[in-house]
DSSP file (Angstrom, degrees, kcal/mol; ACC not computed):
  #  RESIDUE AA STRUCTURE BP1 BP2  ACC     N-H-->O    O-->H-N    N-H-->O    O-->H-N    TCO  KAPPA ALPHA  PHI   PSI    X-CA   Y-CA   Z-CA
    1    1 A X    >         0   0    0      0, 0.0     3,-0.9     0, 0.0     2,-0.3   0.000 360.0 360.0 360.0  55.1   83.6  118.1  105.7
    2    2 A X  T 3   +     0   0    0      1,-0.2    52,-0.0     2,-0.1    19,-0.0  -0.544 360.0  26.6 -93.3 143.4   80.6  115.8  106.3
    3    3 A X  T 3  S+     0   0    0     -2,-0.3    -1,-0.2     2,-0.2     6,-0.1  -0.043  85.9 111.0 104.7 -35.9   80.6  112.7  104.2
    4    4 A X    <   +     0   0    0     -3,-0.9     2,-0.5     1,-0.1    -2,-0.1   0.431  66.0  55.7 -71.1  12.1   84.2  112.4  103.5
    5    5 A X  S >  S-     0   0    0     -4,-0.1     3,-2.8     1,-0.1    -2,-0.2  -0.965  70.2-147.9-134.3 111.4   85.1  109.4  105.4
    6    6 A X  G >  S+     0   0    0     -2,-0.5     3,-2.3     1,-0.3     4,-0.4   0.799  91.7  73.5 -46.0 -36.4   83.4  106.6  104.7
    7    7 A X  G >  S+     0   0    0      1,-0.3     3,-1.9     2,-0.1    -1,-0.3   0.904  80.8  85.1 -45.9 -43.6   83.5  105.2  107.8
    8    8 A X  G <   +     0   0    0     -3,-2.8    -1,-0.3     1,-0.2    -2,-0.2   0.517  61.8  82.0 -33.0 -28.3   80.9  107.8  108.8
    9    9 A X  G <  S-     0   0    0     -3,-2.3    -1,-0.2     1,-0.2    -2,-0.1   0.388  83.1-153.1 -89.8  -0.4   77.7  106.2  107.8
   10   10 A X    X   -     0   0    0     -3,-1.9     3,-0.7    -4,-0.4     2,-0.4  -0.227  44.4  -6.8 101.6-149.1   77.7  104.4  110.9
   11   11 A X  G >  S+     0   0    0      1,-0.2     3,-1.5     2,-0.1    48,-0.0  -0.627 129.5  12.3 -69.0 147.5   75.9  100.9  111.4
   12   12 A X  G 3  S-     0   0    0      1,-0.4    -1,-0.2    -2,-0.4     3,-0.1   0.493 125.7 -73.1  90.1   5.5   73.8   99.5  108.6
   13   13 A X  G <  S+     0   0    0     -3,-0.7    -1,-0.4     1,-0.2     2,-0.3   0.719  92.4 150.0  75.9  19.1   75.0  102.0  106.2
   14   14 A X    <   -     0   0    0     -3,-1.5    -1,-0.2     1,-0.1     3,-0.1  -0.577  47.4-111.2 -35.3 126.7   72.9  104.8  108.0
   15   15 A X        -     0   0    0     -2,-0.3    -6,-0.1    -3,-0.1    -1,-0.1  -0.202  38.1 -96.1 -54.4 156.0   73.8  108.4  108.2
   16   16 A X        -     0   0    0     -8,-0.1     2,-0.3     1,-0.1    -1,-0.1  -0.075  51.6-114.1 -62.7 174.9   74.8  110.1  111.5
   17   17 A X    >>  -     0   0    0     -3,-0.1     4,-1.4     1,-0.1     3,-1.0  -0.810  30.1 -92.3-120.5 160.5   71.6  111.7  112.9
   18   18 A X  H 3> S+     0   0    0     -2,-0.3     4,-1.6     1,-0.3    -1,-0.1   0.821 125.5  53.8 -50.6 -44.6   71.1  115.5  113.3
   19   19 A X  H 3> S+     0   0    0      1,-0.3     4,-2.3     2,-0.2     5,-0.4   0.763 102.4  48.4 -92.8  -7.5   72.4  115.1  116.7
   20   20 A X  H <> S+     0   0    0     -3,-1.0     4,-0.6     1,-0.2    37,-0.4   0.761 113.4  53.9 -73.1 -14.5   75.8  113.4  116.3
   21   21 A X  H  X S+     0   0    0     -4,-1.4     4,-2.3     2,-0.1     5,-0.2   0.852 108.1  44.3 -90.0  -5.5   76.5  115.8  113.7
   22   22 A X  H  X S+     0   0    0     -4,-1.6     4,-2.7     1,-0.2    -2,-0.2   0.981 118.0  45.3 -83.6 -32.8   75.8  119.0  115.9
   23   23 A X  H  < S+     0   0    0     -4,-2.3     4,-0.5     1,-0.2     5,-0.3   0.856 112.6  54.5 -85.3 -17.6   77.8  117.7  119.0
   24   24 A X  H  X S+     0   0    0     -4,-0.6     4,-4.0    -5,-0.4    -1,-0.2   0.971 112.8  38.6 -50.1 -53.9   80.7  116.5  116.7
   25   25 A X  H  X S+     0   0    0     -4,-2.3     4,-0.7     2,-0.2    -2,-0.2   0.720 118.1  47.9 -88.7  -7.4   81.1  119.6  115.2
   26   26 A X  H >X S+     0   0    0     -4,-2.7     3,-3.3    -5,-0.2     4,-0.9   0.767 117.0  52.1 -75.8 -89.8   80.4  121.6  119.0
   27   27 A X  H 3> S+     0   0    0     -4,-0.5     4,-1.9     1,-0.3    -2,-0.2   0.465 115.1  37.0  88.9 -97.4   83.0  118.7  119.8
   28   28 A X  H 3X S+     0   0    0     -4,-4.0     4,-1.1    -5,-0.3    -1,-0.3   0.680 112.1  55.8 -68.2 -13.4   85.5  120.0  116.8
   29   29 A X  H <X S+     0   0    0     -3,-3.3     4,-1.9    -4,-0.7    -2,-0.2   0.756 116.1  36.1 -99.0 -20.6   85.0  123.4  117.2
   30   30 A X  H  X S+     0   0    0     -4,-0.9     4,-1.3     2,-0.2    -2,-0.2   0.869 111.7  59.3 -92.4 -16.0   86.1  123.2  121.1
   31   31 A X  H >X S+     0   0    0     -4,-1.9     4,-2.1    -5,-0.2     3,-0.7   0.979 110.1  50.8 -80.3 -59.8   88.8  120.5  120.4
   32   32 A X  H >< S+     0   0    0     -4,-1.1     3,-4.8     1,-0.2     4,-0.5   0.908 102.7  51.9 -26.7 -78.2   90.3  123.3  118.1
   33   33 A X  H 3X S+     0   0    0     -4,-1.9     4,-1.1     1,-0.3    -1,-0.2   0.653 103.2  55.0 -74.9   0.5   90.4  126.0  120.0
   34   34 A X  H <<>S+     0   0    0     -4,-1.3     5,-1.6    -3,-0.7     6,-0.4   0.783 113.4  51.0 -72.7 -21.5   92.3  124.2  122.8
   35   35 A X  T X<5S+     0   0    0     -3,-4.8     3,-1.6    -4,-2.1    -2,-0.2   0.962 111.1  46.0 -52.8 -62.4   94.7  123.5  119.9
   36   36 A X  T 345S+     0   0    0     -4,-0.5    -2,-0.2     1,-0.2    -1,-0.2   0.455 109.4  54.9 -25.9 -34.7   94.8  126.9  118.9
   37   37 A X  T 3<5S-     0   0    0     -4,-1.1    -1,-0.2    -5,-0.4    -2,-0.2   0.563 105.4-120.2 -72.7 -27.7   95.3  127.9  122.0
   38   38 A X  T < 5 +     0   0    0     -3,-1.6    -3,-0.2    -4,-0.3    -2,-0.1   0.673  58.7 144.4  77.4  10.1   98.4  125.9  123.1
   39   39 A X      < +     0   0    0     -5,-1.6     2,-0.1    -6,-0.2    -4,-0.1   0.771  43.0  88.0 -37.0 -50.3   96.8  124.1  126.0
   40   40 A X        -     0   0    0     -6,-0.4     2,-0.5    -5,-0.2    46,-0.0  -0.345  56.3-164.7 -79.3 148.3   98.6  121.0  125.7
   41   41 A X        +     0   0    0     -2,-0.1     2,-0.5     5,-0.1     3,-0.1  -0.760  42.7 128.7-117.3  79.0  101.9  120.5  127.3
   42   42 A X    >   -     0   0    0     -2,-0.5     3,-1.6     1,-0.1     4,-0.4  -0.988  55.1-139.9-136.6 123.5  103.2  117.2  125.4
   43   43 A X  G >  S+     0   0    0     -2,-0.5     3,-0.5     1,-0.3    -1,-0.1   0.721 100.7  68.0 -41.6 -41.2  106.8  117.5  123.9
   44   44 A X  G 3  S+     0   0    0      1,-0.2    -1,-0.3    34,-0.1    31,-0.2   0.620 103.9  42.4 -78.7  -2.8  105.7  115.7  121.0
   45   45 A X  G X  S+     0   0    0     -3,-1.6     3,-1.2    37,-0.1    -2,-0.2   0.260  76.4 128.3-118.1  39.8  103.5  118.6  120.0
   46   46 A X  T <  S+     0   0    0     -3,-0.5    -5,-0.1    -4,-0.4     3,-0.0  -0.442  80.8   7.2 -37.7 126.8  105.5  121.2  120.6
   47   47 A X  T 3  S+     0   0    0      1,-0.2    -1,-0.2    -2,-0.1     2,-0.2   0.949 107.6 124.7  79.7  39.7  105.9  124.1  117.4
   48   48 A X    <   -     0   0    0     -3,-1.2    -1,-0.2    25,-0.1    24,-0.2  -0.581  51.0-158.2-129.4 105.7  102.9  121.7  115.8
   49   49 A X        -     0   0    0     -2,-0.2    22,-2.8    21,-0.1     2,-0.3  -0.404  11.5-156.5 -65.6 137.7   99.7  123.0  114.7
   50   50 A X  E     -A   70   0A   0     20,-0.2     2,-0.5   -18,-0.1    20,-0.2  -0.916   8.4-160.6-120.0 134.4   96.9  120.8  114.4
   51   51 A X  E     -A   69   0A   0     18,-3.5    18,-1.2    -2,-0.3     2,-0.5  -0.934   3.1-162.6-126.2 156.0   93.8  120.8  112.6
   52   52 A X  E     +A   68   0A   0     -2,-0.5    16,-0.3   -24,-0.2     3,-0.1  -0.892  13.0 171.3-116.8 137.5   90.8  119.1  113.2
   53   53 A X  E     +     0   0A   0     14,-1.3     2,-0.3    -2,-0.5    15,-0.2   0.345  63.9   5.5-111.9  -5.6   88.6  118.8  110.4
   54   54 A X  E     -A   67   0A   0     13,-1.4    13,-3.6    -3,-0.1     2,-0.4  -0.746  45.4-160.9-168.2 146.6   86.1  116.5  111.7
   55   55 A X  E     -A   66   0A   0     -2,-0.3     2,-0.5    11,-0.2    11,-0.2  -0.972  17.5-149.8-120.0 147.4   85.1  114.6  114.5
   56   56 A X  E     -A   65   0A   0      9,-2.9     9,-2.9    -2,-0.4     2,-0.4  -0.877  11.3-151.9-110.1 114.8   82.6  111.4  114.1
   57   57 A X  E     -A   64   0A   0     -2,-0.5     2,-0.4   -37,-0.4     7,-0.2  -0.771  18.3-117.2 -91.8 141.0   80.3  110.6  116.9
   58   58 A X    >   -     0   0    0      5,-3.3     3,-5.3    -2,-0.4     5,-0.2  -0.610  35.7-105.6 -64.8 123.7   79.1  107.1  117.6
   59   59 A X  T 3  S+     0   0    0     -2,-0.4    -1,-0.1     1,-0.3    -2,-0.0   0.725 119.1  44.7 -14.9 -53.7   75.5  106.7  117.2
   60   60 A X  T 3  S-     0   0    0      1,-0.1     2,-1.5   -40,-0.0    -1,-0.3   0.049 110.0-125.2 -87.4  34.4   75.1  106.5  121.5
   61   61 A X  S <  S+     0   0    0     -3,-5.3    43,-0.3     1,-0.2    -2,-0.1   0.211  80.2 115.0  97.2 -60.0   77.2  109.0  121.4
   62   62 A X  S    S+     0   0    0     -2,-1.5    43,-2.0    42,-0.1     2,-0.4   0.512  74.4  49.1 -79.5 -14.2   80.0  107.6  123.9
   63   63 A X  E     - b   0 105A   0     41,-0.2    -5,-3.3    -5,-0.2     2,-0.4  -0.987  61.5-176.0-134.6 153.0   82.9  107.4  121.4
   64   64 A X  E     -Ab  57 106A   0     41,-3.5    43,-1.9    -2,-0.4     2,-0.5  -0.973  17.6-145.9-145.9 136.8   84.2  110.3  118.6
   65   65 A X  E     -Ab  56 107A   0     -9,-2.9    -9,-2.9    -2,-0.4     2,-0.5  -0.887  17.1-149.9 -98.3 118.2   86.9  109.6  116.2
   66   66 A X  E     -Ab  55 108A   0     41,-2.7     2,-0.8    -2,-0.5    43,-0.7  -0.786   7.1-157.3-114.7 110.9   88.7  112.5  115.8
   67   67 A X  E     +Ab  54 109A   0    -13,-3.6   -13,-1.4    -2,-0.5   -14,-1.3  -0.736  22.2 165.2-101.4 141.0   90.4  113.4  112.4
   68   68 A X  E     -Ab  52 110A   0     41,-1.4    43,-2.9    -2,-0.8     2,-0.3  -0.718  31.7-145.5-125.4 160.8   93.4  115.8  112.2
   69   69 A X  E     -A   51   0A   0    -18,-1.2   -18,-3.5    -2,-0.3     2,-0.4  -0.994  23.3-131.2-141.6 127.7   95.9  116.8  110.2
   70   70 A X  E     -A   50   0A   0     -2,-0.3     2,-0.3   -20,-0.2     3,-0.2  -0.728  24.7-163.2 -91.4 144.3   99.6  117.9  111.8
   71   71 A X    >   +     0   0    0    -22,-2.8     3,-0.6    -2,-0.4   -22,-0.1  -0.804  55.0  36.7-109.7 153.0  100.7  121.0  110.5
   72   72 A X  T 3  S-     0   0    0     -2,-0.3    -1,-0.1     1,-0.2   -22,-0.0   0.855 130.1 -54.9  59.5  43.3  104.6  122.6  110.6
   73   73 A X  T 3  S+     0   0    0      1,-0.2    -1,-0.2    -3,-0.2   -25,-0.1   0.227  84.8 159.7  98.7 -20.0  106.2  119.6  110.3
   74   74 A X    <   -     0   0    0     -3,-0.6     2,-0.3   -25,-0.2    -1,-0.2  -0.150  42.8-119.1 -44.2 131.1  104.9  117.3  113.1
   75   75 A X     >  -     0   0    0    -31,-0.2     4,-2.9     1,-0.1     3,-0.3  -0.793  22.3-122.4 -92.8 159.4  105.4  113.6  112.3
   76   76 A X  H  > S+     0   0    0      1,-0.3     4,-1.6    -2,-0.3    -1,-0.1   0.851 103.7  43.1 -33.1 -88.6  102.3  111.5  112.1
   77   77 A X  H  > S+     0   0    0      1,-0.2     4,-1.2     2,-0.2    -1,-0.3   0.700 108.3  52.1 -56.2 -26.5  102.9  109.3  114.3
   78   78 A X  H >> S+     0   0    0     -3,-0.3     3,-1.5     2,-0.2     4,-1.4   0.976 101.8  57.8 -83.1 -60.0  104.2  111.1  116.8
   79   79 A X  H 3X S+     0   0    0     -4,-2.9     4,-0.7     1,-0.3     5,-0.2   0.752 112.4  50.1 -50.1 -31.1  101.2  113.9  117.2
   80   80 A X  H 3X S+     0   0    0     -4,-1.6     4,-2.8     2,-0.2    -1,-0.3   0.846 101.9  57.1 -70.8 -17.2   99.0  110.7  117.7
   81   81 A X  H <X S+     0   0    0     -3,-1.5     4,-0.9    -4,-1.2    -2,-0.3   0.878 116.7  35.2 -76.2 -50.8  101.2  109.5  120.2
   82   82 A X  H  < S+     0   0    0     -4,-1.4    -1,-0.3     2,-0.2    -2,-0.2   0.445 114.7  52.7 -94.5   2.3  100.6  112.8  122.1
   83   83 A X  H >X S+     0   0    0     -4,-0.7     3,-1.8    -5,-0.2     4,-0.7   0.753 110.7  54.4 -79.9 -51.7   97.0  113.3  121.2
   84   84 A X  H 3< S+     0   0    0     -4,-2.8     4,-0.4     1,-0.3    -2,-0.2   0.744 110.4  43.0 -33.8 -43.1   96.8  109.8  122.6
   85   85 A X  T 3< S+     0   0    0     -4,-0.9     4,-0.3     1,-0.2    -1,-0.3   0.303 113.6  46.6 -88.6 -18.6   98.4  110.7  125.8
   86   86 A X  T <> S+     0   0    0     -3,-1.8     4,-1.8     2,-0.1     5,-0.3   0.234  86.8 105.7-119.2  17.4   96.5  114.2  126.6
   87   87 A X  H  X S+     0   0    0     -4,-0.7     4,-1.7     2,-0.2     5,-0.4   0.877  82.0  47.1 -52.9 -83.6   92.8  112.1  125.5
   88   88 A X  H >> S+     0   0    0     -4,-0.4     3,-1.2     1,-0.2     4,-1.1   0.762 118.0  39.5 -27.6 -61.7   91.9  112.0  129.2
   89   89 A X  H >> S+     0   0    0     -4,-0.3     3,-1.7     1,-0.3     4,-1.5   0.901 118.6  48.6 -54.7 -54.4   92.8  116.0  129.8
   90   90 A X  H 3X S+     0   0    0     -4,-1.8     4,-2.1     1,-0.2    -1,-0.3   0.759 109.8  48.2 -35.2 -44.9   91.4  116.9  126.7
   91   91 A X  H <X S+     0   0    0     -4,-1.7     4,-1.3    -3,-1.2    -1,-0.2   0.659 109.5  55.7 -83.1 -23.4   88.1  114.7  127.4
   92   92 A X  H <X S+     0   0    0     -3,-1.7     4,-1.5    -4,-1.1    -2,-0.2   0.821 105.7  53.8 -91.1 -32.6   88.0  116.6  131.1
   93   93 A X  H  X S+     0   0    0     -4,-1.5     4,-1.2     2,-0.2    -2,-0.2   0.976 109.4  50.3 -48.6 -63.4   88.0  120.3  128.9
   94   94 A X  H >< S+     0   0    0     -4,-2.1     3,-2.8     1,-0.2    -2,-0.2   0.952 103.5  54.2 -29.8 -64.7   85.1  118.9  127.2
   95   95 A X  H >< S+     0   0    0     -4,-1.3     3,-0.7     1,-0.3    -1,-0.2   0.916 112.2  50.2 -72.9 -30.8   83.0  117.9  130.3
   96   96 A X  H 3< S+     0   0    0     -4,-1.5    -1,-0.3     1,-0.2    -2,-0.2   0.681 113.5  37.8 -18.0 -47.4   83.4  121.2  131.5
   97   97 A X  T << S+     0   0    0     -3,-2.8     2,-0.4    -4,-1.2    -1,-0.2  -0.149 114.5  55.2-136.1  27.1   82.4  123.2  128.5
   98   98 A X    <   -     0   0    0     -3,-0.7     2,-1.0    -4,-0.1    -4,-0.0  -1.000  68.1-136.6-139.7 160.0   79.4  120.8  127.3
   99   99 A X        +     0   0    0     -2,-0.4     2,-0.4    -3,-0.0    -3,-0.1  -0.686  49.3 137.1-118.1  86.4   76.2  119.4  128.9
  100  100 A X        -     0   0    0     -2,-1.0    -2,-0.1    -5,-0.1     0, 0.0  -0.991  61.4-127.5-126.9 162.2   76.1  115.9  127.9
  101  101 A X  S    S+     0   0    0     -2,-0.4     2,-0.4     0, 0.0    -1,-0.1   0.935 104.0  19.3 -55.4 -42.2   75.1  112.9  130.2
  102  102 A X  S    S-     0   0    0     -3,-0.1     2,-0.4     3,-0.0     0, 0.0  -0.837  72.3-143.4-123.8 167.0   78.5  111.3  128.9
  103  103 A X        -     0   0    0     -2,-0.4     2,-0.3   -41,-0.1   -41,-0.1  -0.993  43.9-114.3-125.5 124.9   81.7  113.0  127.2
  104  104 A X        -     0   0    0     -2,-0.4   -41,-0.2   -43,-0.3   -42,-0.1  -0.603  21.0-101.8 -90.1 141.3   82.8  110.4  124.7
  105  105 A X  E     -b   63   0A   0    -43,-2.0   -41,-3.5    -2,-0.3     2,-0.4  -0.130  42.1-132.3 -80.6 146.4   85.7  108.8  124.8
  106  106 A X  E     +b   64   0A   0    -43,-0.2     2,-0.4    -3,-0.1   -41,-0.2  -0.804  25.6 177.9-106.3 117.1   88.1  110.6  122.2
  107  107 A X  E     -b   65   0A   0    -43,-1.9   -41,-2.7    -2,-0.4     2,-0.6  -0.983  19.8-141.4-133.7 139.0   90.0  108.3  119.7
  108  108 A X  E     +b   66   0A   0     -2,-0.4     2,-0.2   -43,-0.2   -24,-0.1  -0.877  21.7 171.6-137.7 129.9   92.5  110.2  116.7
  109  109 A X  E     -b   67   0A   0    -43,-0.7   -41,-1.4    -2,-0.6     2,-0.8  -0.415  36.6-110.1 -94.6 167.3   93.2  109.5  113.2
  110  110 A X  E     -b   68   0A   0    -43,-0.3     2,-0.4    -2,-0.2   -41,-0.2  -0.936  36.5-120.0-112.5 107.9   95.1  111.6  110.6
  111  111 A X        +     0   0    0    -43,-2.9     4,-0.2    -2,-0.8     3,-0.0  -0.305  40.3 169.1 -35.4  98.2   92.9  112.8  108.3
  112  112 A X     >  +     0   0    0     -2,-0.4     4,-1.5     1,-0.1    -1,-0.1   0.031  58.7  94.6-117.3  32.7   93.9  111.5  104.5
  113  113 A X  H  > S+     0   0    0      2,-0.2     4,-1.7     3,-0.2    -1,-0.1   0.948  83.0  51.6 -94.4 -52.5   91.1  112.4  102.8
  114  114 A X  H  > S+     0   0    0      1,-0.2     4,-1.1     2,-0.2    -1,-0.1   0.824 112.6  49.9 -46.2 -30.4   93.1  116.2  101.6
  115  115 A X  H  > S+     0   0    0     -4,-0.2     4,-2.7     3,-0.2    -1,-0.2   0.869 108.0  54.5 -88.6 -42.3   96.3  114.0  100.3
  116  116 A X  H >X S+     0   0    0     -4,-1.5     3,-3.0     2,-0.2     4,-0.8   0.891 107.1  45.4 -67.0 -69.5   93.7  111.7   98.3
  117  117 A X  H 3X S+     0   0    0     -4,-1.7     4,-2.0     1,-0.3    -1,-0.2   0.823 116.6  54.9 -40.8 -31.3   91.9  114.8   96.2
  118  118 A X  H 3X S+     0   0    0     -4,-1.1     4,-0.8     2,-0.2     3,-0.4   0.996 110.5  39.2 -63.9 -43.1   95.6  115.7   95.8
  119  119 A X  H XX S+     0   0    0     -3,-3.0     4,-0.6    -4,-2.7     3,-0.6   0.867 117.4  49.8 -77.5 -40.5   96.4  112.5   94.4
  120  120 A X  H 3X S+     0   0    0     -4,-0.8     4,-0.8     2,-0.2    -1,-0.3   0.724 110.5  49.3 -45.1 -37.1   93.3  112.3   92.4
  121  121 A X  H 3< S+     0   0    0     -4,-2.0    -2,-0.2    -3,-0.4    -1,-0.2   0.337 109.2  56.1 -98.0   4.3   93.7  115.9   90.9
  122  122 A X  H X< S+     0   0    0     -4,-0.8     3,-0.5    -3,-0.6    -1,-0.2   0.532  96.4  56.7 -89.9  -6.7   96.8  115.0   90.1
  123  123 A X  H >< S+     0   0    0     -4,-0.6     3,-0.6     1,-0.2     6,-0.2   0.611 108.0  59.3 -66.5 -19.4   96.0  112.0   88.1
  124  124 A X  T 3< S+     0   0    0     -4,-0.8    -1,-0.2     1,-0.3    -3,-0.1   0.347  99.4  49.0 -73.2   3.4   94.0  114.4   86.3
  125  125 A X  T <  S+     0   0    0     -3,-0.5     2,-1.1    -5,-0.0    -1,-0.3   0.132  83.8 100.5-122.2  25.9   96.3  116.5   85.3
  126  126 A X  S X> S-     0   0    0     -3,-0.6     3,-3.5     1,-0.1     4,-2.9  -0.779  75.5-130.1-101.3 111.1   98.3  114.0   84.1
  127  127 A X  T 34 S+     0   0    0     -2,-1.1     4,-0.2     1,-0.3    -1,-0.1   0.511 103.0  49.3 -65.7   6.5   97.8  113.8   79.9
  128  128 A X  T 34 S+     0   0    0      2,-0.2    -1,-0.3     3,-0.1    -4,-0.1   0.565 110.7  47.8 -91.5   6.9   97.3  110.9   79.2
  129  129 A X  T <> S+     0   0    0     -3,-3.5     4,-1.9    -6,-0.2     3,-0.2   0.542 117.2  50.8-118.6 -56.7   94.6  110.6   81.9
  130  130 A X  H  X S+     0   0    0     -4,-2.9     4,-0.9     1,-0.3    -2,-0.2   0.609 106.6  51.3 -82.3   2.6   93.2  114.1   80.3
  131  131 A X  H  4 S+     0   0    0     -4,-0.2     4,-0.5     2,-0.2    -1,-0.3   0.501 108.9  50.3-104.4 -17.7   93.1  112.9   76.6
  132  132 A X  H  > S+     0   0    0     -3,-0.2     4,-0.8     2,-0.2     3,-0.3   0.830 114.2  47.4 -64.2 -34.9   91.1  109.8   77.5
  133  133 A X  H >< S+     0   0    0     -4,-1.9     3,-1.9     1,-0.3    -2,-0.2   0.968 109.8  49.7 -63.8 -64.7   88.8  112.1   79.3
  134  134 A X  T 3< S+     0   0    0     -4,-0.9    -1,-0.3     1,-0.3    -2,-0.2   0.453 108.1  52.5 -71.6 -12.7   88.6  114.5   76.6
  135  135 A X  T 34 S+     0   0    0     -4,-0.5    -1,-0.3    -3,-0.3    -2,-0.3   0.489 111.1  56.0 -93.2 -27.2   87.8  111.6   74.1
  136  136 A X  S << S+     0   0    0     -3,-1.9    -2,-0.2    -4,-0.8    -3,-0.2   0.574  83.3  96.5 -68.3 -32.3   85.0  110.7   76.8
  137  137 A X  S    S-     0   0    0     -4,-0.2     2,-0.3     1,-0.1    -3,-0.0  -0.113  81.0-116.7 -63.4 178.8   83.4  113.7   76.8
  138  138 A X        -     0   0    0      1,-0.0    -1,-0.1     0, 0.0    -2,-0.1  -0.931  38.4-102.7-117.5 162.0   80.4  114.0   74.6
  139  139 A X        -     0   0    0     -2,-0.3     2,-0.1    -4,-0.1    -1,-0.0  -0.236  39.6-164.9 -81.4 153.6   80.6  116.3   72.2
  140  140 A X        -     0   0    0      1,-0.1     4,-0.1    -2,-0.0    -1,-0.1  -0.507  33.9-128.8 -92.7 171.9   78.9  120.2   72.3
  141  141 A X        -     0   0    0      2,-0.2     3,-0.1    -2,-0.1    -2,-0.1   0.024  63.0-105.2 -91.4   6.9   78.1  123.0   70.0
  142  142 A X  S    S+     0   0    0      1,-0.2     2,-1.0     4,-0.1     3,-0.1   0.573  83.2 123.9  86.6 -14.3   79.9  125.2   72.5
  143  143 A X    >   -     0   0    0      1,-0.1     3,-1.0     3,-0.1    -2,-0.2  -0.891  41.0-168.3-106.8 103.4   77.0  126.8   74.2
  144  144 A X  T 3  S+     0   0    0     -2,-1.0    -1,-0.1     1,-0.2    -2,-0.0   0.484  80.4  59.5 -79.5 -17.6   77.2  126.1   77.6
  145  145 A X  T 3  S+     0   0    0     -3,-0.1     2,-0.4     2,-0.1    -1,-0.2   0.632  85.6  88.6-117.1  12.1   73.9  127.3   78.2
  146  146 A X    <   -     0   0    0     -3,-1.0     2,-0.1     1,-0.0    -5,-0.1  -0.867  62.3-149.6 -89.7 129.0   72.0  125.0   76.0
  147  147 A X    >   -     0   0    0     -2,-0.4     3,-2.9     1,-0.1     4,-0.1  -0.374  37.4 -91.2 -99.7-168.2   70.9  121.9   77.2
  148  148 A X  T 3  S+     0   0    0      1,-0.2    -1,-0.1     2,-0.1    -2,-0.0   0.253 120.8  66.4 -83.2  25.8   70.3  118.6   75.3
  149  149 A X  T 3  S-     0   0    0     -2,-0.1    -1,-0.2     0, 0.0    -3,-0.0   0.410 113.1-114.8 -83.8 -23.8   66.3  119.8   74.7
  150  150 A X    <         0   0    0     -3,-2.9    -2,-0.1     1,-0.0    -4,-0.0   0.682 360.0 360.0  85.0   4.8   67.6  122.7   72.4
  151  151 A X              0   0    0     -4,-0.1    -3,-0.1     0, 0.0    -1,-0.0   0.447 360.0 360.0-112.2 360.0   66.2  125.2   75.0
């Protein structure tokens, strides 16, 4: 899901660089499977699956904002409250199972970017939303495989 958080494009409006996005997603892909896995001992995520759909490294590296979504019911707050609280353990799995000079310090958000495309694609199904639309489009012959050259 690269791109979907604005926040992403770092200082100066730059894009991440090749190499915050590969150790973000090496990053996300181990952060998972200790999720998956059931590592964490915290009462507030007991019977809650988590998923992380992206983590954002800081340019140097040293910090990644980690976005999740609780799954099976988990309140919000409360699965940050205990991701908050296992950061350190989590951050000690990491230095373990990667070779970087620093392990970056781990900070976690709830992911809202899946509840906006709902909210959006349900203002689009909403008809008076879709008859403006349809009054916007411009009009065709129907031939979907002509373009506006005639070829």
């Amino acid at each position: 899901m690269v791109g979907s958080h604005p926040e992403k494009a770092g200082r100066r409006g730059r894009a991440p660089s090749q190499r915050q996005l590969r150790v973000g997603e090496e990053v996300r892909h181990m952060l998972a499977g200790v999720f998956q896995r059931g590592e964490l001992h915290d009462p507030e995520l007991d019977g809650v699956s988590i998923t992380v759909s992206e983590v954002s490294l800081s340019p140097d590296l040293r910090n990644a904002t980690v976005y999740v979504m609780p799954l099976g019911g988990g309140e919000s707050a409360d699965v940050l409250g205990g991701l908050k609280r296992a950061a350190p353990f989590l951050r000690t799995i990491l230095s373990k199972q990667m070779t970087l000079r620093t392990v970056p310090r781990l900070s976690f958000v709830i992911d809202t970017a899946f509840e906006t495309a709902n909210r959006i694609n349900a203002m689009f199904q909403n008809p008076v939303v879709r008859a403006d639309l349809e009054k916007a489009a411009p009009e065709t012959d129907g031939d979907p495989d002509e373009d506006d050259n005639g070829a």
